[in-house]
LUMPA-219421 format. One record per residue (C-alpha): residue number from 1; residue in one letter; chain; x, y, z. Coordinates in pm, whole numbers, plus 50000, padded with zeros to 5 digits. Example, Ala and Ser with C-alpha at 12.3 -4.5 7.8 and 13.67 -1.06 7.14 Angstrom:
R|nr|rest|kette|xx|yy|zz
R|1|a|A|51230|49550|50780
R|2|s|A|51367|49894|50714
//
This chain:
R|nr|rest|kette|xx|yy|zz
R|1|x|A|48956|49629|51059
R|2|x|A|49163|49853|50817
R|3|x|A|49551|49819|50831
R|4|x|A|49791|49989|50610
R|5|x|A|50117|49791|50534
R|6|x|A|50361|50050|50491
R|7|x|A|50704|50053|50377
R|8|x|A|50981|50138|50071
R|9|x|A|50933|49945|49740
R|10|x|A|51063|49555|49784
R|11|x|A|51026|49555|50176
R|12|x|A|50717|49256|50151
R|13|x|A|50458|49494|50204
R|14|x|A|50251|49272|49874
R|15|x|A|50357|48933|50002
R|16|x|A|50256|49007|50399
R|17|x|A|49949|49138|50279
R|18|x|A|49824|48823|50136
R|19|x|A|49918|48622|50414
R|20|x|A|49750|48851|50650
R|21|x|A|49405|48886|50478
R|22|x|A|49407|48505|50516
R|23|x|A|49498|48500|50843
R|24|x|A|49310|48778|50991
R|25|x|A|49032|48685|50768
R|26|x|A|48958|48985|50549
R|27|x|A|49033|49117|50198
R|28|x|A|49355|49255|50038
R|29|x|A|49320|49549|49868
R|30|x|A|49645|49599|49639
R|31|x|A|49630|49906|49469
R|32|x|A|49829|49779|49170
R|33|x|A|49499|49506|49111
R|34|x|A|49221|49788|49204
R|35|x|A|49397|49975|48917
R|36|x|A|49406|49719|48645
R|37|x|A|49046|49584|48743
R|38|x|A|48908|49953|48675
R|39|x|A|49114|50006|48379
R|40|x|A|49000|49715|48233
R|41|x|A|48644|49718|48291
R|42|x|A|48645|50045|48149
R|43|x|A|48452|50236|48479
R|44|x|A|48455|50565|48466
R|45|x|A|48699|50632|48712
R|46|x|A|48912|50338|48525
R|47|x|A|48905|50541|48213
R|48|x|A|49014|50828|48341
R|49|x|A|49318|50679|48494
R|50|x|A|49381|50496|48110
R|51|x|A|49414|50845|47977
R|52|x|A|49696|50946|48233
R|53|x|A|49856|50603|48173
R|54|x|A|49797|50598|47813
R|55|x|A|50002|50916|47794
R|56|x|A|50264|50832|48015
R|57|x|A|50199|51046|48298
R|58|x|A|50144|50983|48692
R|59|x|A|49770|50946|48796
R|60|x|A|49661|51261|49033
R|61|x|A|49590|51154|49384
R|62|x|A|49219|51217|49363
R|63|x|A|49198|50966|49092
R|64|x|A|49393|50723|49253
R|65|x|A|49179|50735|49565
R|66|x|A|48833|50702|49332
R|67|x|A|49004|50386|49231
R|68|x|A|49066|50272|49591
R|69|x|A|48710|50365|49688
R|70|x|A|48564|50164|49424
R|71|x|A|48742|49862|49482
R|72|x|A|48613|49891|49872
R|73|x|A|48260|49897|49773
R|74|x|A|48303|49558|49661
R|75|x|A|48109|49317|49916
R|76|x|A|48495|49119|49972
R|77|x|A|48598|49453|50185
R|78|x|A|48292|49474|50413
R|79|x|A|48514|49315|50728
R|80|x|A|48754|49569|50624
R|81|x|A|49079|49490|50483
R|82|x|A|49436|49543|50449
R|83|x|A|49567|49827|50211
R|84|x|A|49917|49771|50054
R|85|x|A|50045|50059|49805
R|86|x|A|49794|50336|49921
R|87|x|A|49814|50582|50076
R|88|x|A|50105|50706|49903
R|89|x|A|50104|51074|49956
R|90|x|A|49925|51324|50207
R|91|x|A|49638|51420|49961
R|92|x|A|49557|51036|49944
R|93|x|A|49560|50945|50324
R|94|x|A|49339|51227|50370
R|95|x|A|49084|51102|50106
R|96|x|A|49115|50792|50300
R|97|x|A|49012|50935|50596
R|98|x|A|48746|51084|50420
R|99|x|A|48619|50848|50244
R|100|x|A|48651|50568|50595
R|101|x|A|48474|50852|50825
R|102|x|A|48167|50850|50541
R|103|x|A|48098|50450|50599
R|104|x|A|48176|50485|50956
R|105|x|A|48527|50333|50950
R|106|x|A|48878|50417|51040
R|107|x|A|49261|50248|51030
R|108|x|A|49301|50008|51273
R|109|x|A|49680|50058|51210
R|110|x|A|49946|50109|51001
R|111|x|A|50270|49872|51012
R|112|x|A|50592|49999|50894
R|113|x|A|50836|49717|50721
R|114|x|A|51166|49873|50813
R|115|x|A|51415|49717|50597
R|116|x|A|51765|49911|50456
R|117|x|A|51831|50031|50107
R|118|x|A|52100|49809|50022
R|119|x|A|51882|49473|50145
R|120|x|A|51611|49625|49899
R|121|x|A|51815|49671|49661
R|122|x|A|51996|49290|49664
R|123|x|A|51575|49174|49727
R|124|x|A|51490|49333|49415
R|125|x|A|51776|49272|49181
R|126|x|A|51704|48894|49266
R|127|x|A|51358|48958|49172
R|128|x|A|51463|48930|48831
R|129|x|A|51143|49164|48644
R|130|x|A|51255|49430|48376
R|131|x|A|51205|49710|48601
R|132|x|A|51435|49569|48881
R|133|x|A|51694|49766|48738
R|134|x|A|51972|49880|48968
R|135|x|A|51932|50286|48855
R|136|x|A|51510|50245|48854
R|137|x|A|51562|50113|49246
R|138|x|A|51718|50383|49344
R|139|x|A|51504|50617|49161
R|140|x|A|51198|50462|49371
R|141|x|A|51345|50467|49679
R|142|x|A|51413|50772|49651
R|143|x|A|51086|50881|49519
R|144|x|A|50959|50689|49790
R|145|x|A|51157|50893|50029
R|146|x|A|51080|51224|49899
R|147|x|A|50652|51162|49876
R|148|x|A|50575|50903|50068
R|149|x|A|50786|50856|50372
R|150|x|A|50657|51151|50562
R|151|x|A|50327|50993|50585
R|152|x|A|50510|50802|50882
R|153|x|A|50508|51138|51089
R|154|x|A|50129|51143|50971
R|155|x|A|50067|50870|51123
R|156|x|A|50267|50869|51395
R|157|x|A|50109|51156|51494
R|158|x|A|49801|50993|51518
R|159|x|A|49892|50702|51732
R|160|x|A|49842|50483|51432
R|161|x|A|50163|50382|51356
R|162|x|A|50421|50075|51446
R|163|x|A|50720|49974|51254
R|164|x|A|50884|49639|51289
R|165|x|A|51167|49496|51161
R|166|x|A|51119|49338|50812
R|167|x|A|51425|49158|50785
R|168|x|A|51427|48772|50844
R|169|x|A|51229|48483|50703
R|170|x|A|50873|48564|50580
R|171|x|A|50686|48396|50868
R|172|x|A|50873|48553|51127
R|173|x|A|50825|48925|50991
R|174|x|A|50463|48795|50966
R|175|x|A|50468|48707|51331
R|176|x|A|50566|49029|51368
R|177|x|A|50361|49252|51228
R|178|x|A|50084|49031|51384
R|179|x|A|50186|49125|51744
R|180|x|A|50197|49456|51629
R|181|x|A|49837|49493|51447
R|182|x|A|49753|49303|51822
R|183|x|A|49921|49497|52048
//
């Protein structure tokens, strides 16, 4: 079982995921820890993603999607798993299909959180980190808008894709997106 959780920046999509793994019963993979843990033990695919981040610059798709298929050879991810913060952009949901059709796999489905800009915005000003900046949330909505969004036509395309509702109380958009990945 592969899902994607899919949504803008501050919808839950991190927060849902853990809950899910647990519940479903297989591993989260967030792309944010698959990127430190490579980093940090200095693989080769983890230095080469140090350099772009050493210099300040955005980590090319194909390098981003090493990461993620590194982290999924890890025996945790044999059940499958859900994927929070990847794919991000065309090039990367096509190496995920790639690299899925190689081991015989394939998404299960992607959920869409829906939830408004100005409820992300209020979520993430609460949030309180340094980045959680009124300007930066815009700029990564935006952002978010522009490269990432259209994956929902990708995948809606293929049949794969569902969005629910993501505003409410955590356990009821977890109910949610459980009927959903069942339906």
């Amino acid at each position: 079982m592969i899902i994607i959780l899919f949504g803008a920046p501050g919808v839950g999509k991190g927060t849902q995921a853990v809950i899910l793994a647990e519940k479903l019963g297989v591993a989260h993979l967030s792309t944010g820890d698959a990127f430190r843990a490579a980093i940090k033990n200095q693989t080769p695919v983890g230095q080469l993603a140090q350099e772009y981040v050493s210099a300040g610059k955005l980590v090319p798709d194909d390098i981003v999607a090493k990461i993620v298929e590194e982290a999924m050879t890890n025996e945790a991810f044999a059940n499958g798993c859900i994927l929070d913060g990847f794919p991000r952009t065309r090039a990367q949901a096509e190496a995920l299909e790639g690299m899925l059709s190689a081991k015989g796999a394939e998404i299960s489905k992607v959920v869409n959180i829906a939830v408004d800009d100005s409820t992300i915005i209020a979520r993430l000003l609460q949030r309180g980190r340094a980045d959680d900046q009124e300007e930066i949330i815009r700029h990564r909505l935006n952002v978010y808008n522009d490269e990432t969004a259209p994956l929902l036509d990708f995948y809606g395309g293929k049949g794969l894709l569902t969005t629910i509702d993501g505003i409410g109380e955590v356990d009821d958009v977890n109910t949610r997106i459980l009927a959903a990945i069942q339906a």
